[in-house]
ROVONU-845088 format. One line per 3 residues: number of its first residue (from 0); their letters; for each residue x, y, z of N, C-alpha, C. Coordinates in nm, 2 decimals. Example, Ala and Ser with C-alpha at 12.3 -4.5 7.8 and 13.67 -1.06 7.14 Angstrom:
# ROVONU-845088
0> AS> 1.32:-0.57:0.78:1.23:-0.45:0.78:1.32:-0.33:0.78; 1.28:-0.22:0.71:1.37:-0.11:0.71:1.29:0.00:0.79
END
This chain:
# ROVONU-845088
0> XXX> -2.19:0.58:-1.01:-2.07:0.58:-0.93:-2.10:0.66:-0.80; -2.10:0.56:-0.68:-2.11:0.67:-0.53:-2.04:0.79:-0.51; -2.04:0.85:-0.42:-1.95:0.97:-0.37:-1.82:0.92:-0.36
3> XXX> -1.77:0.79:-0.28:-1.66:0.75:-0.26:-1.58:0.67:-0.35; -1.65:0.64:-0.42:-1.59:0.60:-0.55:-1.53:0.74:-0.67; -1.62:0.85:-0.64:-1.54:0.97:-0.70:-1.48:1.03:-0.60
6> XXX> -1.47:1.00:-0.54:-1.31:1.06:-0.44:-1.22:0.96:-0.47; -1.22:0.86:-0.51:-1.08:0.79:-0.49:-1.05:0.81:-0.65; -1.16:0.83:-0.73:-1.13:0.83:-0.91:-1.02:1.01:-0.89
9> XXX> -1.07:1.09:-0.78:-1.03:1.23:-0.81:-0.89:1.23:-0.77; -0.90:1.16:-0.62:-0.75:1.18:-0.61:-0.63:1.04:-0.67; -0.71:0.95:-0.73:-0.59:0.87:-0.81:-0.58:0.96:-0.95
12> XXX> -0.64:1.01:-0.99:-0.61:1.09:-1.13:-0.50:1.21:-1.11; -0.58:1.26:-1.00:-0.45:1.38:-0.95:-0.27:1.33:-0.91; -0.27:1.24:-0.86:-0.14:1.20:-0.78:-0.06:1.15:-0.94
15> XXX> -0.16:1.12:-1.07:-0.05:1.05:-1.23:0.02:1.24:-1.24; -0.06:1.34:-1.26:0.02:1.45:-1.27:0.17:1.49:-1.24; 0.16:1.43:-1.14:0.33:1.43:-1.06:0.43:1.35:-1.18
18> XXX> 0.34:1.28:-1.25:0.47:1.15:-1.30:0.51:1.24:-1.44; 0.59:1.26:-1.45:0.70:1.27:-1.59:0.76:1.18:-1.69; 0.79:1.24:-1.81:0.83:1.13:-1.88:0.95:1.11:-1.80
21> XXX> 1.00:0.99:-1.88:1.13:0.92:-1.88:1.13:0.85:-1.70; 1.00:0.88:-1.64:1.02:0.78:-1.47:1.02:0.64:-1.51; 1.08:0.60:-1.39:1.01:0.47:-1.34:0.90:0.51:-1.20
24> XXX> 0.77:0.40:-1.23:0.75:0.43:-1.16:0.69:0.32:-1.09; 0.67:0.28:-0.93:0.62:0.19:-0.89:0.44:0.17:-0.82; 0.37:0.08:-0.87:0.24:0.10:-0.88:0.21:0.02:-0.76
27> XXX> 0.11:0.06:-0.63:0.08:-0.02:-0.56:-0.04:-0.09:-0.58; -0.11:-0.11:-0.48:-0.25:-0.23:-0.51:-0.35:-0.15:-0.46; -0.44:-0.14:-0.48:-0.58:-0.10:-0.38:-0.71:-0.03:-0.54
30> XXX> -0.82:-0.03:-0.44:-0.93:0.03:-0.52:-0.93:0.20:-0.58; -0.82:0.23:-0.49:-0.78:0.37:-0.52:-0.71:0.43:-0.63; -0.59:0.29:-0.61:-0.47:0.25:-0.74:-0.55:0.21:-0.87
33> XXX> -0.65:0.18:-0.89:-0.74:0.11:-0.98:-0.75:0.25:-1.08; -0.75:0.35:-1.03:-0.82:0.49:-1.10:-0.68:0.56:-1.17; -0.55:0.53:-1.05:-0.43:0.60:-1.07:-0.37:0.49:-1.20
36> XXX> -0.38:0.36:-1.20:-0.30:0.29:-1.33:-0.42:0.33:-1.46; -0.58:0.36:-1.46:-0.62:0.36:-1.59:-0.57:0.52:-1.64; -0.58:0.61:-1.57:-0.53:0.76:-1.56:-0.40:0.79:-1.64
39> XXX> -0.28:0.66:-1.62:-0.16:0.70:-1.62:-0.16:0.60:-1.79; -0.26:0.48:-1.80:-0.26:0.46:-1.93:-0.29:0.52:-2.02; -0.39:0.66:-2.00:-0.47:0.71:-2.09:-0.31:0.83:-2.09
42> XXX> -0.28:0.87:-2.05:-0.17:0.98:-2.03:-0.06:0.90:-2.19; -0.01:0.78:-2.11:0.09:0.70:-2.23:0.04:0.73:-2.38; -0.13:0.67:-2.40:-0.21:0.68:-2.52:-0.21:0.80:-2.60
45> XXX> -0.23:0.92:-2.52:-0.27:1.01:-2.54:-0.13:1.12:-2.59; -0.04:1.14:-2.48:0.07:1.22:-2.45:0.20:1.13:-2.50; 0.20:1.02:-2.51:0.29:0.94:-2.55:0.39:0.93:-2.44
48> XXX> 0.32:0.93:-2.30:0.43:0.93:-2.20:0.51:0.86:-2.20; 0.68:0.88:-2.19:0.70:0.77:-2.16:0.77:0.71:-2.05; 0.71:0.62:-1.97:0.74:0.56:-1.84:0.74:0.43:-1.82
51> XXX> 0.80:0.35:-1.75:0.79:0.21:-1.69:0.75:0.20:-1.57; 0.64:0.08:-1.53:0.57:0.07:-1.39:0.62:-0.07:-1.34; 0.64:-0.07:-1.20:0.65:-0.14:-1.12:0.54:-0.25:-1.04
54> XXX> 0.47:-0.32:-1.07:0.37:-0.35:-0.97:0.39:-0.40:-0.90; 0.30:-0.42:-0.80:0.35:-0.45:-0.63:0.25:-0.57:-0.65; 0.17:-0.58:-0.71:0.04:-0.69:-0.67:0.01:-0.73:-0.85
57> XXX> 0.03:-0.87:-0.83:-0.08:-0.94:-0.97:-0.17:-0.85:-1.06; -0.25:-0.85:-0.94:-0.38:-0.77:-0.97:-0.33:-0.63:-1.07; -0.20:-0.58:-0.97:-0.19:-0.41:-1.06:-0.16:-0.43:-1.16
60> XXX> -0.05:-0.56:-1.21:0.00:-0.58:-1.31:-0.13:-0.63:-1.43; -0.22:-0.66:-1.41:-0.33:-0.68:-1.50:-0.38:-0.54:-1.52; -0.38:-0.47:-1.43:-0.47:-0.32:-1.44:-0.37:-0.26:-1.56
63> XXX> -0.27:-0.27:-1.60:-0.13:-0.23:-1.67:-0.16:-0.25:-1.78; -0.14:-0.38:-1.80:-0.19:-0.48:-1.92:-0.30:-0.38:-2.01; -0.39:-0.38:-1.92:-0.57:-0.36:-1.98:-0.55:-0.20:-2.00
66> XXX> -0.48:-0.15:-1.94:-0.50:0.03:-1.97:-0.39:0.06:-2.04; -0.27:-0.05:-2.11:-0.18:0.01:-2.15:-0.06:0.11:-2.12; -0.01:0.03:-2.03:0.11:0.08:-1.90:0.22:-0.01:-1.93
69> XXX> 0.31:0.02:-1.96:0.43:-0.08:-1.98:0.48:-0.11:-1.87; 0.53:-0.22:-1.84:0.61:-0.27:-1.75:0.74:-0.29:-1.72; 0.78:-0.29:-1.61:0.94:-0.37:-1.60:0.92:-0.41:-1.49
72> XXX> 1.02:-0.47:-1.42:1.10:-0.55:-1.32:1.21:-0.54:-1.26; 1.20:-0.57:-1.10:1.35:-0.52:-1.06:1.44:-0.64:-1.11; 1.46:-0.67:-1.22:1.60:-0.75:-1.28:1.62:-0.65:-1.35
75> XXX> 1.57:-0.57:-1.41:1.62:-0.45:-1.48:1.61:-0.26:-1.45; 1.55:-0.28:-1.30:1.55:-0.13:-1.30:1.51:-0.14:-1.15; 1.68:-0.13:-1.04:1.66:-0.12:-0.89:1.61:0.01:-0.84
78> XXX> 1.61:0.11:-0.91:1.56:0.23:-0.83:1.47:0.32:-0.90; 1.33:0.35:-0.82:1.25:0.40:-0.91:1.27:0.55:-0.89; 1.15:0.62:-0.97:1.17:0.78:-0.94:1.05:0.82:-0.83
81> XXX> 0.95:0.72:-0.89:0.81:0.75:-0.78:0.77:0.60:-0.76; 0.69:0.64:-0.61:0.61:0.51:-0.63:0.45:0.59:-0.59; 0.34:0.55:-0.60:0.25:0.59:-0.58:0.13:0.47:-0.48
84> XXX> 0.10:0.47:-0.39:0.01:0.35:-0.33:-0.09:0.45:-0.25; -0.20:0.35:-0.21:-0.34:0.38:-0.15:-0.28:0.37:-0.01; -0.36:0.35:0.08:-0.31:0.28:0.27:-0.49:0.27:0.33
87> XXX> -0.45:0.24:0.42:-0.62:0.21:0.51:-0.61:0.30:0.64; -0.50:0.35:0.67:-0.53:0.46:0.78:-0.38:0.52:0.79; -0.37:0.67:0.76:-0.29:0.78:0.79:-0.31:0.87:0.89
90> XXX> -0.22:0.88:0.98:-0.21:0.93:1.08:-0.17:1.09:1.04; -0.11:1.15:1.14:-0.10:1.33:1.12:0.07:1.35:1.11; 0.16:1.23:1.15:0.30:1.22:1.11:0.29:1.11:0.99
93> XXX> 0.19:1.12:0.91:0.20:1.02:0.79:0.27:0.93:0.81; 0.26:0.85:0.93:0.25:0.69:0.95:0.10:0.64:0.87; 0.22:0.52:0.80:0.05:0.47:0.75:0.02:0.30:0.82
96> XXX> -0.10:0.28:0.78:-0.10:0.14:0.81:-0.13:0.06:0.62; -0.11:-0.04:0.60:-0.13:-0.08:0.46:-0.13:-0.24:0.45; -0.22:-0.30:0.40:-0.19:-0.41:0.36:-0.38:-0.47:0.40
99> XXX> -0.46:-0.39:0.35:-0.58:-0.45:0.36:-0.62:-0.52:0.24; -0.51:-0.50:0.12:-0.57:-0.60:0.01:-0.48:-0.75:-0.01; -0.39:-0.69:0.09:-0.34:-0.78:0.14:-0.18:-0.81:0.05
102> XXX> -0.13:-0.72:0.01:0.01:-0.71:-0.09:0.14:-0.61:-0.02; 0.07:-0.62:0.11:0.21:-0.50:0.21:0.33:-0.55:0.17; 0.36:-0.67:0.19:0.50:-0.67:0.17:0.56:-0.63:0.06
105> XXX> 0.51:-0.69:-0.10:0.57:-0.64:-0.20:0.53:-0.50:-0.23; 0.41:-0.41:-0.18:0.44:-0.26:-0.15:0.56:-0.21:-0.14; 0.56:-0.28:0.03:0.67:-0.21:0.04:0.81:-0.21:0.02
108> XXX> 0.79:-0.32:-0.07:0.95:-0.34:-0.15:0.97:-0.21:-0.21; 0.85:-0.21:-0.34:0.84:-0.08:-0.38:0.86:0.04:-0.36; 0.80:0.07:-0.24:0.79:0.16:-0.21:0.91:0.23:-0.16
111> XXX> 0.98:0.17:-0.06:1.16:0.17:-0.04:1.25:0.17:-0.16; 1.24:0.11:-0.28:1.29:0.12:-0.38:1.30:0.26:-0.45; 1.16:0.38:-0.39:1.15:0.47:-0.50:1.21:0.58:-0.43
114> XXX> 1.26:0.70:-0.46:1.30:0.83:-0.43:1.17:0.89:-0.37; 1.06:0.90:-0.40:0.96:0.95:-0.35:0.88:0.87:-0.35; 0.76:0.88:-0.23:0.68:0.79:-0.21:0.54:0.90:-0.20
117> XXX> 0.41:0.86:-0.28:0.32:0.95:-0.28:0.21:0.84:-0.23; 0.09:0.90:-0.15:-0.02:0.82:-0.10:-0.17:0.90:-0.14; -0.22:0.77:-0.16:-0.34:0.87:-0.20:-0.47:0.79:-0.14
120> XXX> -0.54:0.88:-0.10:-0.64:0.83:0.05:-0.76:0.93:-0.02; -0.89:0.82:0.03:-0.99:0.97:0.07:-1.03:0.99:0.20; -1.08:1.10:0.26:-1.05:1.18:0.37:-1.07:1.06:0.54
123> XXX> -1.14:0.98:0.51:-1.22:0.86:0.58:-1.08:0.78:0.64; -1.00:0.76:0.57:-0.80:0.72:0.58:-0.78:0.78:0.69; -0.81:0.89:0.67:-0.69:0.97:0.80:-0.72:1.01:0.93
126> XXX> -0.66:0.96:1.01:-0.66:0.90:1.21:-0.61:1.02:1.26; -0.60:1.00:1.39:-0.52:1.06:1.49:-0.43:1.00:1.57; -0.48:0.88:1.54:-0.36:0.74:1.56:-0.42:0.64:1.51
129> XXX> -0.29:0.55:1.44:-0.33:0.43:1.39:-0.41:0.32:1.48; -0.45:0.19:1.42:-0.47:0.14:1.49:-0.60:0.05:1.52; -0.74:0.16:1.47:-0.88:0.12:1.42:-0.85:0.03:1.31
132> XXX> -0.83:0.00:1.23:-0.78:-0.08:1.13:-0.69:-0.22:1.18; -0.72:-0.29:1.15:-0.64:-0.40:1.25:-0.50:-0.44:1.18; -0.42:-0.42:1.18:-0.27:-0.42:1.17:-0.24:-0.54:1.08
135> XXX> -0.19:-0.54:0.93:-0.24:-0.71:0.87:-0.03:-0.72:0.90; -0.04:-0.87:0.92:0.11:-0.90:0.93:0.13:-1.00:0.84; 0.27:-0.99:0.77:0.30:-1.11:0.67:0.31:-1.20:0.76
138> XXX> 0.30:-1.34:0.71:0.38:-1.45:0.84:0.39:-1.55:0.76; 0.52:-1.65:0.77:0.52:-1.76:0.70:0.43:-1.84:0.74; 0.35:-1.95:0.62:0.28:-2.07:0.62:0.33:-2.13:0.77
141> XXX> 0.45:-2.22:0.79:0.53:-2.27:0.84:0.53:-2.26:1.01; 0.48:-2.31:1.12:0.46:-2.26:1.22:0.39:-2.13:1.28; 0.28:-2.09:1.23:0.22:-1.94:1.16:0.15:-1.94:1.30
144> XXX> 0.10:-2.09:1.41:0.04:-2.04:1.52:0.10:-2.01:1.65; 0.25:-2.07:1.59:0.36:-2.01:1.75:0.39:-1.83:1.69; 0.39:-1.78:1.55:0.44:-1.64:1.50:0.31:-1.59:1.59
147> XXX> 0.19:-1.63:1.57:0.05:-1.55:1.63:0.05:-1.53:1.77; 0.11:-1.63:1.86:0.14:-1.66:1.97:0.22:-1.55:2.05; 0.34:-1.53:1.97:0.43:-1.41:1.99:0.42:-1.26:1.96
150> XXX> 0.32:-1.29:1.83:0.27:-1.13:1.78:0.17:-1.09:1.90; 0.08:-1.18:1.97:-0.04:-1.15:2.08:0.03:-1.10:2.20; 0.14:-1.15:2.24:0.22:-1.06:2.34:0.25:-0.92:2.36
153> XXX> 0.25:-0.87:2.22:0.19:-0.69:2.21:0.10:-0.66:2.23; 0.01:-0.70:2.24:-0.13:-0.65:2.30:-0.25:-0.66:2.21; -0.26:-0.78:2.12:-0.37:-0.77:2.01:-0.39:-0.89:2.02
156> XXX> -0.52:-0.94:1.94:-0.60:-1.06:1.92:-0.56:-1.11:1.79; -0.42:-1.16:1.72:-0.42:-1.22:1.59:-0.54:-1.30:1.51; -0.60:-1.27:1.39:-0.69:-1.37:1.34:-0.64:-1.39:1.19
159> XXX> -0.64:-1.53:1.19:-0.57:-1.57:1.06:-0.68:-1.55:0.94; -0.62:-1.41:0.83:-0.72:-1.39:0.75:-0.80:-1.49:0.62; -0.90:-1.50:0.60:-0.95:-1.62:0.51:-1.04:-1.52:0.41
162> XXX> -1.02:-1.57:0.31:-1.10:-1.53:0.22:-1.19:-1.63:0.14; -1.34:-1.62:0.11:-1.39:-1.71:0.04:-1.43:-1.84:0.12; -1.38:-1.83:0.28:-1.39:-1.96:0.37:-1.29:-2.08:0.35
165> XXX> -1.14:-2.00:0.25:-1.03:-2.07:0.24:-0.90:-1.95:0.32; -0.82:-2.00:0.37:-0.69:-1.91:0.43:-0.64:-1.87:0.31; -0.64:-1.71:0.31:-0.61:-1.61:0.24:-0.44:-1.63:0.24
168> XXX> -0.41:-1.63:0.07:-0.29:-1.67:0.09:-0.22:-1.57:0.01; -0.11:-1.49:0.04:-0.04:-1.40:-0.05:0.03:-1.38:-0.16; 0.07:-1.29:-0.25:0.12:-1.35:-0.41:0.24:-1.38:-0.39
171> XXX> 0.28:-1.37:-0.22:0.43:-1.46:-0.20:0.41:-1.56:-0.14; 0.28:-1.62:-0.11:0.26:-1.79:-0.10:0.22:-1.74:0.09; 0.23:-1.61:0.12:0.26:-1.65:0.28:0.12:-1.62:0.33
174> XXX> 0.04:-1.63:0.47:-0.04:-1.63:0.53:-0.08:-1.49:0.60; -0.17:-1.37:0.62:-0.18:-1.30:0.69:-0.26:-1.29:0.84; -0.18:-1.20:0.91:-0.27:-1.19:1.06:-0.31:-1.11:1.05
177> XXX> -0.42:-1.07:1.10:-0.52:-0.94:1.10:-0.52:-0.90:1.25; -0.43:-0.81:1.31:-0.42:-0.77:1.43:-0.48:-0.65:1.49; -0.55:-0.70:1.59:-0.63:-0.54:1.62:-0.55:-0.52:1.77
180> XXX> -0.49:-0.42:1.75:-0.45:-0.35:1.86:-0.51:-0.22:1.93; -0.58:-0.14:1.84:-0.72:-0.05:1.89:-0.64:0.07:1.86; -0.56:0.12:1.96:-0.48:0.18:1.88:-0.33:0.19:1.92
183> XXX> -0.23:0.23:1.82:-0.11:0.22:1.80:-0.07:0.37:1.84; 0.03:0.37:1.94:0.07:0.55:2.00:0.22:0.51:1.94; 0.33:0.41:1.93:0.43:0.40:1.91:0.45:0.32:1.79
186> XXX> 0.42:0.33:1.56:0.44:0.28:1.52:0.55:0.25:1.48; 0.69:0.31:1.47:0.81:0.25:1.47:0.86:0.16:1.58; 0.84:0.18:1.71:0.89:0.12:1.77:0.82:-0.03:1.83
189> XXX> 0.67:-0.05:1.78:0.57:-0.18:1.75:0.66:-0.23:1.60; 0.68:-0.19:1.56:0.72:-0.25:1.39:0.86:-0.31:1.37; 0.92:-0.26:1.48:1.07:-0.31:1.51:1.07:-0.43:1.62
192> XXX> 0.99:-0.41:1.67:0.97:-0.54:1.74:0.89:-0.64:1.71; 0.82:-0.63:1.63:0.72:-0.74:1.56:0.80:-0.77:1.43; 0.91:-0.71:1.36:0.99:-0.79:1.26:1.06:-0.87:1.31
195> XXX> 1.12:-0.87:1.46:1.23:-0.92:1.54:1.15:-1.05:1.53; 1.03:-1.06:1.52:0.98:-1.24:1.56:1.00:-1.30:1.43; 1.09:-1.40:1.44:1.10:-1.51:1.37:0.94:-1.56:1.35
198> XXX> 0.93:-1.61:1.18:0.85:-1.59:1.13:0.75:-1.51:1.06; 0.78:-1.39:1.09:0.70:-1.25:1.10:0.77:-1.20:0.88; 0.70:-1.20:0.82:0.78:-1.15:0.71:0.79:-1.01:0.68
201> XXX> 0.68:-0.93:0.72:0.69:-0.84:0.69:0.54:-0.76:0.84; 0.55:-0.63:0.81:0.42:-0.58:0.90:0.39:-0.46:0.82; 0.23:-0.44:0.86:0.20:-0.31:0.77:0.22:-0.22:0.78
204> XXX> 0.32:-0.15:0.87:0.25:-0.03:0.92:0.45:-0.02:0.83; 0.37:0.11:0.81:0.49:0.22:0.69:0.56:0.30:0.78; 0.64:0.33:0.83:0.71:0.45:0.90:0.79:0.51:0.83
207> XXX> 0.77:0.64:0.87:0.89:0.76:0.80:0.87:0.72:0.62; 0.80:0.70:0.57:0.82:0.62:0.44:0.75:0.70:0.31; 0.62:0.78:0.39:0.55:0.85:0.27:0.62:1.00:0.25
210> XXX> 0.65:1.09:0.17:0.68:1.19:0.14:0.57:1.31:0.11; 0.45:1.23:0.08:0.33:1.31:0.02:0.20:1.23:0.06; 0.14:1.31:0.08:-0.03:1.22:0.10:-0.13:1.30:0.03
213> XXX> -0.17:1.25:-0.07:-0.32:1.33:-0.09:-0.46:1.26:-0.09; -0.55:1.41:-0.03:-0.61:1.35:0.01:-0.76:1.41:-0.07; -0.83:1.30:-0.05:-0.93:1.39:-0.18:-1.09:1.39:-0.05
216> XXX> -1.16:1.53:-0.08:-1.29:1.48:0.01:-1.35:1.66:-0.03; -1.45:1.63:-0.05:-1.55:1.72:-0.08:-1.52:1.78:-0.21; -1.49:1.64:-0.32:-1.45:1.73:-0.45:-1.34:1.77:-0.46
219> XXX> -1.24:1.79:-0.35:-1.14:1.85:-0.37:-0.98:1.76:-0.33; -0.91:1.80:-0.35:-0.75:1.71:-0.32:-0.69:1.80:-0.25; -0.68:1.74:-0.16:-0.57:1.86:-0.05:-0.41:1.76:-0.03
222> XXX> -0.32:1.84:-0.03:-0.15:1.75:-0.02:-0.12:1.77:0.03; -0.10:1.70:0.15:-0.04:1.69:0.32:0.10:1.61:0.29; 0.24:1.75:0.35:0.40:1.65:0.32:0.45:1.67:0.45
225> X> 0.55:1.62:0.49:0.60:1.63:0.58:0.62:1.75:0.69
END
């Protein structure tokens, strides 16, 4: 295991401690989340915790499965207690940017859904402004080169993401843009105007949204809140 693979094992292990019996709780997607759903299975196994998870992504919901994490769904449970997700760049007013595995939007269903929102990064995440990261945007299938057209008017190069040398397509059927803006000085006020474009389903960038960020780097977890 690299160094950076035990930073993201330290600080997804640390961020299950917060969770209590009787939560719901909502799981996001990333390689960081991978460490926080086996962590929170072995807790159930072991401690008989007992909790219900949310996933935001396919993928988490198989991580659930295999580590023994029970499940539910918002047809039976609209408000969670926590949600817990990774991001790809944290700023110093914990704006995040998110959506490099490509599941932003049903994150951040989640993520809005929960009372508290916790993030967990290793130290390499966190900016001084967003922005290095290239900004991923939901966008419908459906006229997706006039949405790109309109998104490029903010000041970035849209590229329709592909994976495998096929267009990367999302677990909500829709298309992502990978926008590089270099950097971002105004994330609320870019995110409010890029939802305004028809077509546009969702954008990555999180505002006002996380409550907690930890951050793991030299062995250690440091918790940066508001």
């Amino acid at each position: 295991m690299g160094q950076v693979d035990e930073t993201k094992q330290l600080v997804g292990e640390e961020v299950v401690k917060y969770i209590k019996d009787g939560m719901k709780v909502g799981l996001g997607y990333g390689s960081t989340m991978y460490y926080a759903v086996k962590k929170l299975g072995e807790r159930v196994k072991e401690e008989g915790l007992n909790i219900v998870g949310v996933p935001s992504a396919n993928k988490t919901a198989e991580w659930a499965k295999e580590f023994g994490v029970p499940l539910t769904d918002f047809s039976k449970v609209q408000e969670l207690d926590i949600a817990i997700d990774g991001a790809d760049e944290v700023d110093s007013n914990l704006q995040l940017i998110k959506g490099g595995g490509g599941a932003l939007f049903r994150e951040k269903v989640v993520a809005a859904a929960a009372k508290e929102f916790y993030v967990i990064v290793d130290g390499s995440k966190i900016v001084n402004h967003l922005g290095a990261f290239k900004l991923p945007i939901e966008v419908v299938p459906f006229g997706w080169e006039v949405t790109a057209s309109k998104i490029a008017k903010f000041g970035c190069e849209p590229v329709l993401r592909e994976k495998d040398g096929e267009v990367f397509i999302s677990d909500n059927g829709n298309y992502i843009l990978d926008c590089n803006f270099q950097k971002i000085t105004e994330p609320e006020k870019l995110h409010n105007e890029l939802i305004g474009i028809v077509g546009v389903v969702e954008t990555g960038l999180f505002v006002n949204m996380a409550d907690k960020v930890l951050v793991g780097k030299d062995g250690k977890v440091e918790v940066v809140e508001k």
